[in-house]
Structure formats: C-alpha cells, structure tokens
C-alpha positions in Angstrom: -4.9 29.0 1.9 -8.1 27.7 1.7 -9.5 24.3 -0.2 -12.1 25.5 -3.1 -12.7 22.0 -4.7 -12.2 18.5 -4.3 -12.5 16.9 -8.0 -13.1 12.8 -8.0 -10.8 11.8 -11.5 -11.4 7.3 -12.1 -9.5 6.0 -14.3 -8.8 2.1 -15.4 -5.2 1.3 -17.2 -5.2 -2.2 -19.0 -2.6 -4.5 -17.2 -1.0 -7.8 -16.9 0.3 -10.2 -14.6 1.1 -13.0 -16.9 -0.7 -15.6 -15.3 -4.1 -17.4 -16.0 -5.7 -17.8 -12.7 -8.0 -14.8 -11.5 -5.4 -13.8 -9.0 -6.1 -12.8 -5.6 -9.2 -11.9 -4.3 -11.2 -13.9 -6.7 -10.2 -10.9 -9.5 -9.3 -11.1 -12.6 -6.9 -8.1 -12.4 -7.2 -7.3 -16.3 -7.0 -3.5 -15.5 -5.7 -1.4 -12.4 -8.3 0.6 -10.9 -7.1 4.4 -9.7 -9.2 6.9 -7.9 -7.4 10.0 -7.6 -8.4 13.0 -5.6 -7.9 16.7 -6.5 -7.6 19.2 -4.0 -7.3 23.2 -5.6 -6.7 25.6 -2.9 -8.4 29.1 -3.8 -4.7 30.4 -4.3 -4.4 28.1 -7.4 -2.1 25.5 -5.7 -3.5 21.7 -6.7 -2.8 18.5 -5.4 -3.6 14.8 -6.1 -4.1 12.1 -3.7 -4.7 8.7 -4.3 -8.0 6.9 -2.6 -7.5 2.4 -2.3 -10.8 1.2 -4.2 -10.6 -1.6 -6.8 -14.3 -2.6 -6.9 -15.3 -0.3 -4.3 -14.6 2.8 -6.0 -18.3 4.1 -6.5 -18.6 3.5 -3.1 -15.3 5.4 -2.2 -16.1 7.9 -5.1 -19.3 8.7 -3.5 -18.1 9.2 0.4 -15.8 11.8 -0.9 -18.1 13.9 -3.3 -20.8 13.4 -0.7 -19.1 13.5 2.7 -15.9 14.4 2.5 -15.8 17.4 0.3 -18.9 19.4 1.4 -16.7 19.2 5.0 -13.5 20.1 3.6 -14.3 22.5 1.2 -13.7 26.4 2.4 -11.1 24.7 5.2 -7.8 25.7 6.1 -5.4 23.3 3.5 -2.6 23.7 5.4 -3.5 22.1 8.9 -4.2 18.7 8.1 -4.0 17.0 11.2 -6.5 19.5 12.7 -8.7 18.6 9.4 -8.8 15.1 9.6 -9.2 15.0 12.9 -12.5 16.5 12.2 -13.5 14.7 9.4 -13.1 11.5 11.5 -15.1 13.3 14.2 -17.8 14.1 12.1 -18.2 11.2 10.3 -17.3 8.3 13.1 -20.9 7.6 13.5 -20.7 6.0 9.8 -17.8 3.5 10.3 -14.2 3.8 11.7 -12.8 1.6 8.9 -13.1 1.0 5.2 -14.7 3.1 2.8 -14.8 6.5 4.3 -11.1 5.7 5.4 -10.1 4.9 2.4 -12.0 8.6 1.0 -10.1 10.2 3.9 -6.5 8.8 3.0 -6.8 10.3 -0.5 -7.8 13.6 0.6 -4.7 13.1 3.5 -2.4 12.6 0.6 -3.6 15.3 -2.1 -3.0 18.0 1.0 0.1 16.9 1.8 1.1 17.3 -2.0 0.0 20.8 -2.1 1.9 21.6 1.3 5.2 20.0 -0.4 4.5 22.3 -3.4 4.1 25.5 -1.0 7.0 25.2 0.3 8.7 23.6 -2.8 10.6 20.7 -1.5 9.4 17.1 -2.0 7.1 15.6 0.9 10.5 13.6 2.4 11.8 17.4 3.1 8.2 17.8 5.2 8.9 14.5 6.7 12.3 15.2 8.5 14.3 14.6 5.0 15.2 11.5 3.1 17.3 9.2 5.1 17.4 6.7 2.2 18.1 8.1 -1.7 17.5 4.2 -2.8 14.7 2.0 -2.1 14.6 -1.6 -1.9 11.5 -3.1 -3.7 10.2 -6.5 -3.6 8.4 -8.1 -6.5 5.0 -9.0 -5.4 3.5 -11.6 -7.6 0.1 -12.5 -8.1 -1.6 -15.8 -7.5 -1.3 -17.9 -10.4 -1.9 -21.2 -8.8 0.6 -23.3 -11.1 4.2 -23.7 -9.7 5.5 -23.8 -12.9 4.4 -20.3 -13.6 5.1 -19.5 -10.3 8.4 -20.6 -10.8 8.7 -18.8 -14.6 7.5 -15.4 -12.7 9.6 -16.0 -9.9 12.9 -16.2 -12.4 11.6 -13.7 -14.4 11.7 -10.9 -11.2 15.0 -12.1 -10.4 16.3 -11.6 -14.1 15.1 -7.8 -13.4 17.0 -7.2 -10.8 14.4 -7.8 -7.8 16.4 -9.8 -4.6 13.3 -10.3 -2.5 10.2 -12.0 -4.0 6.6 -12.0 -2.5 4.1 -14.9 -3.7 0.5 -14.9 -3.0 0.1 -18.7 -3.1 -0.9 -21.1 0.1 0.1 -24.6 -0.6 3.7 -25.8 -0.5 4.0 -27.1 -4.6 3.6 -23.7 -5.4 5.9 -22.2 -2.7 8.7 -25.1 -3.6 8.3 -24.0 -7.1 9.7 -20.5 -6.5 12.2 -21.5 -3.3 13.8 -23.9 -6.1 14.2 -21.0 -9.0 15.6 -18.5 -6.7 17.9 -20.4 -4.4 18.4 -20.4 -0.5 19.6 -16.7 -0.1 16.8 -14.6 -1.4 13.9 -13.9 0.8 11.0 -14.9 -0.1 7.3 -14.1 1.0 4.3 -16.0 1.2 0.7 -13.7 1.2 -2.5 -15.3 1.9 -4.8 -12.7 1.9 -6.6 -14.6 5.4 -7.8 -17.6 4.0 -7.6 -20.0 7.5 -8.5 -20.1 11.1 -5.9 -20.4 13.6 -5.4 -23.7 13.6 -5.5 -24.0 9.6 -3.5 -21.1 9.9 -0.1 -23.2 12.6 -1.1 -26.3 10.2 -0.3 -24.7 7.0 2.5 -22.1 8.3 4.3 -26.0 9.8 4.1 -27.2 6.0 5.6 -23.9 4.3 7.9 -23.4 7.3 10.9 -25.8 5.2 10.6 -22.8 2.7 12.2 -20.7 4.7 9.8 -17.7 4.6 10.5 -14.3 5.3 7.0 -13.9 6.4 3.8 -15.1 6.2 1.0 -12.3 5.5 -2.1 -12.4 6.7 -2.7 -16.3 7.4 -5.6 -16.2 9.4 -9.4 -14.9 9.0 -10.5 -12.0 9.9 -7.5 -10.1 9.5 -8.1 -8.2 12.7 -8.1 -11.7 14.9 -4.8 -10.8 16.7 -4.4 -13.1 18.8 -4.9 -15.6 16.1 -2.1 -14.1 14.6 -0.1 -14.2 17.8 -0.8 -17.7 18.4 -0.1 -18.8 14.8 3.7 -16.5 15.1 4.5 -18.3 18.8 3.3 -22.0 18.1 4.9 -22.1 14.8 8.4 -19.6 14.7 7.2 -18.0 11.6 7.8 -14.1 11.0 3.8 -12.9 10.8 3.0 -9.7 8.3 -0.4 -8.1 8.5 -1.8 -5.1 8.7 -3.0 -4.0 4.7 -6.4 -4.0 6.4 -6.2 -2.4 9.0 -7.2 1.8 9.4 -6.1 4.3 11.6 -3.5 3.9 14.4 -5.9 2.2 16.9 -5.9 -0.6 14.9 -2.4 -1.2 14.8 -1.9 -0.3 18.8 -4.1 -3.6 19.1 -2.4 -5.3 17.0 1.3 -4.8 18.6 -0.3 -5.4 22.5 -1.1 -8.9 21.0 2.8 -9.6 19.8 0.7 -10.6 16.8 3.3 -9.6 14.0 7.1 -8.9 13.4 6.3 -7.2 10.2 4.0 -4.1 10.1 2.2 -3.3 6.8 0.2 -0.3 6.6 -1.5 1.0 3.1 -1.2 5.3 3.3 -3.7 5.0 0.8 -6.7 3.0 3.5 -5.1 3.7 6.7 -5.5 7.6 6.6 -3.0 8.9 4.8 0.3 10.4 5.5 -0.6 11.8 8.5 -1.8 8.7 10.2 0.4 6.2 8.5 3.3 8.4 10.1 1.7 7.9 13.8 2.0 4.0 13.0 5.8 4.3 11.9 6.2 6.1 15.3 4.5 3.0 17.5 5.8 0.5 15.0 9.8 1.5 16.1 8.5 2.0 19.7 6.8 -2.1 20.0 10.6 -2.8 17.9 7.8 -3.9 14.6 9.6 -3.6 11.2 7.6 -1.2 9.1 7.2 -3.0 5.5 4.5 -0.9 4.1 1.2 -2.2 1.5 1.8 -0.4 -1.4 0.6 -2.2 -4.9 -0.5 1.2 -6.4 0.9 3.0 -9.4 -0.3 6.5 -8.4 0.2 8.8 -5.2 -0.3 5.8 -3.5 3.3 4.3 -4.4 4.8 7.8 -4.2 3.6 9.2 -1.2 4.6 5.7 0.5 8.4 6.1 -1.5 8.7 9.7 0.8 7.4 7.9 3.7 9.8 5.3 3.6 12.6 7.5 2.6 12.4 9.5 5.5 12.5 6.6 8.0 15.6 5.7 9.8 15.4 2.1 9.5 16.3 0.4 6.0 13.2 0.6 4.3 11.8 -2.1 1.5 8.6 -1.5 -0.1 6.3 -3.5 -2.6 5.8 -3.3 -6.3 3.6 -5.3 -7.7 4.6 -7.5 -10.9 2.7 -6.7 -13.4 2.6 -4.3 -16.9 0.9 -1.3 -17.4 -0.2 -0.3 -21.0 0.4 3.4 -19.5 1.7 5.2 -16.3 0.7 8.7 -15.2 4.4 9.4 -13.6 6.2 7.7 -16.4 9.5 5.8 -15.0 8.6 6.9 -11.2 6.7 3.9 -11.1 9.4 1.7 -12.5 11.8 0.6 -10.4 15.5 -0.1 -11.8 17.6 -2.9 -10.7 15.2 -3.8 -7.3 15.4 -0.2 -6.2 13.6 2.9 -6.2 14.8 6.2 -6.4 13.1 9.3 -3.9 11.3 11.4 -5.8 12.7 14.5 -5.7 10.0 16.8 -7.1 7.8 19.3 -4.9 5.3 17.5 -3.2 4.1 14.2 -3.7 5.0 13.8 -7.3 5.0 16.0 -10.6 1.7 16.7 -11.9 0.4 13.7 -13.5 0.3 13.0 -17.5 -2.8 14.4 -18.6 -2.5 12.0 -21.8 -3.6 9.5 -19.8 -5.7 11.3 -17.3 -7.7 11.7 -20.9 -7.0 8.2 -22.5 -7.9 6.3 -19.4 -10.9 8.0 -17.8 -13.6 5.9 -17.3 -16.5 7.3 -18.7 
C-alpha cells in the first residue's frame, strides 16, 4: 500500500466568538482557517489529516507540496513511525519546530486515518481501544477584554451544559467577572498565551491566585523558558499548563525535568501527529503530568485528538473553543452535547468530510 498523492485542500469557514476585541493573538478571528491534507494510497484508500496554520498556512501549505510530499510520495502508507522518522531526518537541517512540524503532523494524522479505514475500526481500536465512550470538554473562550462580556460568555457556556470554563484574559476584573457568574465549584482556567517574564509572570499568577484557578497556561515568555515556568508553579502554588507550543517529544522531556507544569498540553495537529503526540501521553503518565490536550480545531485536528483521548486510561477533558461556525465538515461531530463528546466511532479518523463545504469554503 503505497502513498500516490498528497493533495493540499484550504479552506476559511466564517465564525464568531461574540466578542468585540481582536481576540488572542492580536486576530480578529472572523473566520477559522483549515488546512487539510489528503493522502490516496495507490490502492484507492484516502485519508485526511489536519495541518495547525491560521496565518501561516502558505507557509505550511508550501512545506508540504514542496518537502513533504516529494518524500512521502511512492512510500510505504502503512509504517508511519518508520516514515516520519525519516521525514524528520531529512528535513532536521530546516528547523526541528514550527512550520515543517506542523506539515508533518497533518500528513501523521491523514495516515493514521487511512490505517483505521484498512482495517475498518475507528483510530481508538488502533490505539489500544476507547477507555472513555464520553468526553469531557471545556469551553474555551476568547479574549474579549470586558468582564461584563466575559461574564455574559462565561454564563452563556454554563447554560450549554459546559462545567469547566477556560478564559484567555490576564488581569483580575476580567477573571472576577467570570469566577462571580459561575460560582466556587466550577473550574475555571486562565490562558495567557506568554505575555510576562518570570517575575511579571509570580506577580500576576499572586493577583489571580484568589480566583481559584485550575491552571494558568502559558504565563511566561518564551513558552519554552521552563524553568520560568517552574519558578512561577513553586513560588506561587499555582497549577502551570503549557505546552500548545511545543513539537515533538524532546520538547516536552525538557519540560517535565524542569517540574515546570502539572498540566501537559500537546496540539496532534503541531506536535507531530498521532504518532508523536502518543510518545508524550506515554512520558506525561510516567513524570505523573495530567495530559489536557490543545485542541481548538474543527477538523481532524479535534477528531484525531477525541480518539487519542479516548483511548487513555486517565479521565480525559479536552478543549472546544466557543465560538459558531456558519458550516462544519463533520456536521454534529464537532458539536459537543451537554459538556461532553462522544468517540467517534467511524473507521479511521472521521467519516469523509462534507464535500458541500469542501466546495463552498475553499479559498480560491
């Protein structure tokens, strides 16, 4: 079963997060950017992965028509590990992280699709079988810098069902805003997205630390100062989560020899994939890190990381971000009812996605 094509497929679906402010990230976050990757094996079998880009998808785009697939193409599709491995190989001498990562994990992902379909059992059946059928989601809300919308979004997850609630706000009005609306007994999560140094970092964890947060993401710039993050998570007493940024399993070794977070969160869709994403759920359980994955996608992204998560022993909770879509290519997979996802239970990674939208929402 070899690969015969690796097809690039952009699209842009219209969104909404209900707030004013650009959001995180500076972005005004009035679409959702998806760069999916299709895999056809020369036996007809196709599968779709899901590359992280947002503003760099040319950039990713071009890694995998340029790098990638001129590698991959002709290969064995069913030994993965043995591919990337190569591809990382090859192509170390262009950068370890980032872009080409991100190019690798959605090639990673649309071949472990097309080994689910082979054998005709969803991905969780490849992984060891789903431990969990329901998954725990929490609302992940964008930054809207006002605590009364804060506080109106906040409500608003709670009225759907959601009983854990992720902010990206820094200061404490905001935070207050939200603590008040959904009471002392639902967690509730502060992301940053590494605005401080350390210092800034203990200063402003000490000031949100009456809020009782479940974690604080990602407090301190660059994201891969560890021992920033270890020194903010011992001076302080706050939970740390990090690790959206962060590719490949090195990355994540250094971070657990620095004690620099109780919450681990890698991305399948920028750390590698399924294949190295499942290495860091290994070391994550063996440094006794909680696995709490990145995964504010609404493509293969979101579903590969449902089968991870499925198949781990530990209760899983994974994160949805709060927002409307004007369309979904999976329809109600993406939609999760009550705070809770279901496994997907088709072959693979997830049923072939709508090609409505694949038309409606290419970009041209």
């Amino acid at each position: 079963m070899r690969i015969a094509r690796i097809d690039t497929i952009a699209i842009d679906i219209p969104a909404n997060h209900g707030g004013a402010a650009p959001g995180q990230g500076g972005r005004d976050w009035k679409s959702l950017s998806t760069l999916l990757v299709r895999v056809e094996t020369d036996g007809g079998l196709v599968g779709y992965g899901d590359a992280f880009c947002y503003e760099c998808r040319p950039a990713v785009q071009a890694a995998l028509e340029h790098m990638i697939a001129p590698r991959a193409i002709g290969q064995d599709a069913s030994q993965i590990t043995r591919l990337m491995q190569s591809l990382q190989k090859d192509l170390h001498i262009f950068g370890r992280y980032g872009i080409l990562m991100f190019a690798m994990s959605g090639l990673d992902i649309a071949l472990w699709d097309i080994a689910g379909k082979k054998a005709g059992v969803p991905l969780h059946d490849l992984l060891g079988g789903a431990v969990h059928e329901r998954i725990p989601t929490y609302a992940s809300l964008f930054r809207y810098g006002d605590p009364e919308i804060v506080a109106a979004k906040s409500k608003e997850a709670i009225d759907q069902g959601y009983r854990h609630i992720k902010l990206h706000e820094k200061y404490a009005p905001e935070v207050k805003a939200a603590r008040d609306v959904i009471g002392p007994d639902i967690p509730l999560m502060i992301d940053t997205n590494c605005p401080w140094t350390p210092d800034e970092a203990r200063q402003n964890a000490l000031s949100l630390k009456p809020f009782d947060p479940y974690w604080l993401e990602e407090p301190v710039f660059p994201p891969e100062n560890f021992t920033g993050l270890a020194q903010v998570r011992a001076e302080t007493g706050v939970p740390i989560a990090a690790g959206e940024n962060a590719c490949t399993v090195y990355e994540f070794r250094a971070m657990f020899a620095a004690n620099a977070v109780t919450y681990a969160q890698p991305s399948v869709t920028k750390v590698g994939g399924v294949t190295e994403f499942r290495k860091v759920a290994v070391l994550a359980q063996m440094a006794n890190v909680t696995l709490v994955p990145h995964s504010p996608y609404f493509g293969p992204g979101l579903l590969a990381t449902l089968h991870l998560m499925a198949a781990q022993p530990e209760p899983p909770l994974i994160e949805r971000y709060f927002l409307n879509l004007e369309a979904s290519l999976y329809g109600d997979l993406i939609h999760p009812i009550d705070g809770f996802f279901t496994a997907p239970k088709s072959p693979g990674v997830a049923p072939e996605p709508d090609p409505d939208v694949l038309r409606d929402y290419a970009v041209k």
